[in-house]
C-alpha positions as CSV (number, residue, x, y, z in Angstrom):
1,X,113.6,83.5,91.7
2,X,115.8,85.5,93.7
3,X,113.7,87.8,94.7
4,X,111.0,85.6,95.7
5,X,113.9,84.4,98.0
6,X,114.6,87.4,99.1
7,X,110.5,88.3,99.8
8,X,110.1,84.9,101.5
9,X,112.9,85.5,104.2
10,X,111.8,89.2,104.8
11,X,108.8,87.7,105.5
12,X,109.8,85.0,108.2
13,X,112.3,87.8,109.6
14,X,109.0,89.8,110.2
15,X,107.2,87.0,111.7
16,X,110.6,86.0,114.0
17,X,110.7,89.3,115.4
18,X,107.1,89.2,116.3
19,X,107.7,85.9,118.4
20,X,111.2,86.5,119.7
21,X,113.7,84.9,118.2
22,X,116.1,86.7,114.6
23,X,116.4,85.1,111.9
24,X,119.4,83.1,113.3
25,X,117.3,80.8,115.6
26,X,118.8,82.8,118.9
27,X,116.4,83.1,121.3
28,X,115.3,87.0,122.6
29,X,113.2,87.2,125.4
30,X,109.3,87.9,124.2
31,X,108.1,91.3,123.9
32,X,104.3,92.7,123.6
33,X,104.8,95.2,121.0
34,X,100.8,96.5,121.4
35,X,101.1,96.4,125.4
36,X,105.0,98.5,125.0
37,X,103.3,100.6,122.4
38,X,100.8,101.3,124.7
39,X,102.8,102.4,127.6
40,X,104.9,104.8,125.0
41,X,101.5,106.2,124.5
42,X,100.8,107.3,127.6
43,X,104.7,108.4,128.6
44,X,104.3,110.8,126.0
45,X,101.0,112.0,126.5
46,X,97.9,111.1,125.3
47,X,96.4,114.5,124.7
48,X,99.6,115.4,123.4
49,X,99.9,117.0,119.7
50,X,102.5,114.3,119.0
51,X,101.1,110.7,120.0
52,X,103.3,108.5,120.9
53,X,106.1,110.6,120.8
54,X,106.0,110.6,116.5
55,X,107.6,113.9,116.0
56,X,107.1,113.4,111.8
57,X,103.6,113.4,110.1
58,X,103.7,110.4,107.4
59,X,101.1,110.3,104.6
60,X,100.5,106.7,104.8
61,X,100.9,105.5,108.8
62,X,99.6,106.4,111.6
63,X,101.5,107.2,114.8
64,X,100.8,104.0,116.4
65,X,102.0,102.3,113.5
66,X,105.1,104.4,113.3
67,X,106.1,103.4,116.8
68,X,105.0,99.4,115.9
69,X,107.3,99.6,113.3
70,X,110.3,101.3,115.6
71,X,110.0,99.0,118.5
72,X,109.8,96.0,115.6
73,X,113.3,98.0,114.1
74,X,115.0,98.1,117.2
75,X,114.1,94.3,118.2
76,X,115.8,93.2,115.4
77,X,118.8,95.3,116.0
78,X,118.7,94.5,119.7
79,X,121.1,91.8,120.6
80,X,119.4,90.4,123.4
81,X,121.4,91.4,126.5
82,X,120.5,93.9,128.9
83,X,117.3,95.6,129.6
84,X,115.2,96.0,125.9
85,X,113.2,99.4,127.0
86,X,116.5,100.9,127.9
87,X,118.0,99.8,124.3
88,X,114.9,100.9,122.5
89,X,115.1,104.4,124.7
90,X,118.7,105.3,123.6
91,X,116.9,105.3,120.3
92,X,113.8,106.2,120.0
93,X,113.8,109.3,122.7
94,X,117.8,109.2,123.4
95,X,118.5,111.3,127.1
96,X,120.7,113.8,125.5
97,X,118.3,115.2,123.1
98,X,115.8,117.0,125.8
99,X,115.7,117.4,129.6
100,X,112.5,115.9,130.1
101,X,114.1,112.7,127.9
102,X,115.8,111.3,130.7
103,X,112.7,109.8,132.3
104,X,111.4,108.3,129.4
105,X,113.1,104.8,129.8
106,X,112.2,104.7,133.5
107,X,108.4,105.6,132.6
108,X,107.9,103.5,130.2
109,X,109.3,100.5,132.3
110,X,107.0,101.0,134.9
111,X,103.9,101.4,132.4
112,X,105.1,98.4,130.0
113,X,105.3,96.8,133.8
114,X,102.5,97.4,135.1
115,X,100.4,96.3,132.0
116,X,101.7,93.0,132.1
């Protein structure tokens, strides 16, 4: 029984991050995962040997699906406040790892932007 609990309230967690609220009810502003994967697609390059930036080849996911499930991650984690691209760049291509990093959260900004 409990873990049919626990199942069920992954499950709504899943769907509440997919709509923009947590599991507490608290309102997060809305976020297009597909359109924001999109733009991370082409701020890392789409001819490049590591779409969307997915420096790790995994047996069972594709890169898009990789970055779905890292923007969906740092939602949840997110709390809300202050600009979400900029949260999920600390993250997911973080400014002191590489020189060209530090234009990341401003590229993807105006592609996620522009798509909208």
């Amino acid at each position: 029984m409990k873990l049919i609990k626990a199942i069920l309230f992954g499950m709504a967690c899943v769907f509440c991050w997919q709509i923009g609220e947590d599991c507490l009810g608290a309102e997060k502003p809305k976020i297009d995962v597909e359109k924001l994967a999109d733009a991370i697609f082409i701020a890392e390059g789409v001819k490049s040997k590591h779409p969307y930036g997915i420096l790790t080849a995994y047996r069972h996911t594709s890169p898009r699906q990789a970055c779905t499930n890292s923007i969906l991650h740092a939602y949840k984690d997110w709390n809300g406040k202050g600009d979400f691209v900029a949260f999920l760049g600390s993250r997911y291509c973080p400014p002191n790892a590489h020189p060209l990093n530090k234009n990341w959260v401003k590229n993807v900004k105006r592609l996620f932007e522009a798509s909208k």
